[in-house]
Kinemage of the C-alpha trace (Angstrom):
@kinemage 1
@onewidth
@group {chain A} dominant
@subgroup {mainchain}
@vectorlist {calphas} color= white
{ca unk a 1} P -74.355 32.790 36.926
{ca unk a 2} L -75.146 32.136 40.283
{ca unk a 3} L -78.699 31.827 42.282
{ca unk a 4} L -78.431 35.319 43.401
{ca unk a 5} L -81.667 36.748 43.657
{ca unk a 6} L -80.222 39.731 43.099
{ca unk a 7} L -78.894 39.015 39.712
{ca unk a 8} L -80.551 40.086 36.758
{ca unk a 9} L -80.862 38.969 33.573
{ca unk a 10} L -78.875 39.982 31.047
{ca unk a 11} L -80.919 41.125 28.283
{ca unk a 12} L -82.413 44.159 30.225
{ca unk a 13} L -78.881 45.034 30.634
{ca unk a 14} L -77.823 45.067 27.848
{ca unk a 15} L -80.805 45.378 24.986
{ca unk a 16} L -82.943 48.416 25.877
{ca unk a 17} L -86.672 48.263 24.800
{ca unk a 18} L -86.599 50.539 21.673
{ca unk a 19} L -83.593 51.087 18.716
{ca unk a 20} L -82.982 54.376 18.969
{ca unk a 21} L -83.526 56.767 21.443
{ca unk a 22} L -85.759 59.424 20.569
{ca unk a 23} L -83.286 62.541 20.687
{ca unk a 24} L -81.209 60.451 18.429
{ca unk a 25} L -84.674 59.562 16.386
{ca unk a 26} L -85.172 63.693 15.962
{ca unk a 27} L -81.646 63.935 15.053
{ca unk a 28} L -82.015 61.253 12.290
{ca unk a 29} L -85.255 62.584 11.225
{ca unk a 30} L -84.203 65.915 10.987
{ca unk a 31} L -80.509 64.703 8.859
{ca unk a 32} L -82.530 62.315 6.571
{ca unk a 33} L -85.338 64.421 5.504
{ca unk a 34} L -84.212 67.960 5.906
{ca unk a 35} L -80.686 68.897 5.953
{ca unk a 36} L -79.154 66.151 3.370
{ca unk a 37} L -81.594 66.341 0.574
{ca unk a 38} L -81.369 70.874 1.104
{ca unk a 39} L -77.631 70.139 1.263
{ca unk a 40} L -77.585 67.577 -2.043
{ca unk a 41} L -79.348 70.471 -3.678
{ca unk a 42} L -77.379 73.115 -2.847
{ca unk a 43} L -74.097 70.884 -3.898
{ca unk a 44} L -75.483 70.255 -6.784
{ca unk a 45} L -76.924 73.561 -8.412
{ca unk a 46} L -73.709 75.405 -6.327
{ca unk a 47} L -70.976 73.402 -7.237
{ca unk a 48} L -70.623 73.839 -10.916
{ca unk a 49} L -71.057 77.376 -10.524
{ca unk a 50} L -67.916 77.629 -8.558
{ca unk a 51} L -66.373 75.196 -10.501
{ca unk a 52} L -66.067 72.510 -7.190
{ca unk a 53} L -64.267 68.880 -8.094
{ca unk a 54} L -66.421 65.864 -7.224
{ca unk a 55} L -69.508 67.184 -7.637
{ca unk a 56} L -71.345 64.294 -8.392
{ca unk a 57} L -69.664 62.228 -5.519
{ca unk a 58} L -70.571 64.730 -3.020
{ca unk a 59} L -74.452 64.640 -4.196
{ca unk a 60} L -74.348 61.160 -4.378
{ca unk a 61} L -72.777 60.423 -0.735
{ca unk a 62} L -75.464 62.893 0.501
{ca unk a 63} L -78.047 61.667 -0.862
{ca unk a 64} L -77.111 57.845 0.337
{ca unk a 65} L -76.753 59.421 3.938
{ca unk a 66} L -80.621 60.939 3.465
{ca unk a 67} L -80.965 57.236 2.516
{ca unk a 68} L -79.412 55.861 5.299
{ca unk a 69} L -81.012 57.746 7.900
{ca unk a 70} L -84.104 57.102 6.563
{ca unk a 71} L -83.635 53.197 6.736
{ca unk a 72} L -82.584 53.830 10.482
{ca unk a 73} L -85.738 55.400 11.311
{ca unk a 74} L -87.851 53.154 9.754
{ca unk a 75} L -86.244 49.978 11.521
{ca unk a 76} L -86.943 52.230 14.699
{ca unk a 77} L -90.475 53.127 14.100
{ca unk a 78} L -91.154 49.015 12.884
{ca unk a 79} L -89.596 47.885 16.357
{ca unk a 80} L -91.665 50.690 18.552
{ca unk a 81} L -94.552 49.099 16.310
{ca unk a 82} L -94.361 45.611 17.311
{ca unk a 83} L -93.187 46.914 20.707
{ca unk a 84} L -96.764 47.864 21.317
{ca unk a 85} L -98.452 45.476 19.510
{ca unk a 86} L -97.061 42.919 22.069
């Protein structure tokens, strides 16, 4: 790096202030506590009906991506946290 003045640092470039932007935050939100646990449901009170292989894989591997986008937007809402409390 040179003495530029015009050079910046690298860390604003490249590590933004928050996780996840918020669209993506609604998106998750939405996914994790809506649509995967209805769609789990469904699967799983469907499926046998209609005689579908794998129903307990496909519950389980929507359920664990309910799970999953839950943990993402709680390690977003624990960084915004301790964004503000600095």
């Amino acid at each position: 790096m040179t003495d530029n003045p015009t050079d910046t640092p690298a860390s604003t470039d490249i590590a933004p202030d928050w996780l996840i932007p918020s669209r993506v935050y609604d998106i998750l939100k939405w996914l994790g506590l809506i649509v995967f646990p209805a769609l789990a449901l469904f699967v799983g009170a469907v499926g046998p009906a209609w005689g579908w292989p794998y129903i307990d894989a496909i519950v389980t591997t929507l359920n664990a991506l309910g799970t999953l986008c839950g943990m993402l937007i709680g390690a977003s809402a624990i960084k915004a946290k301790y964004d503000l409390a600095a």
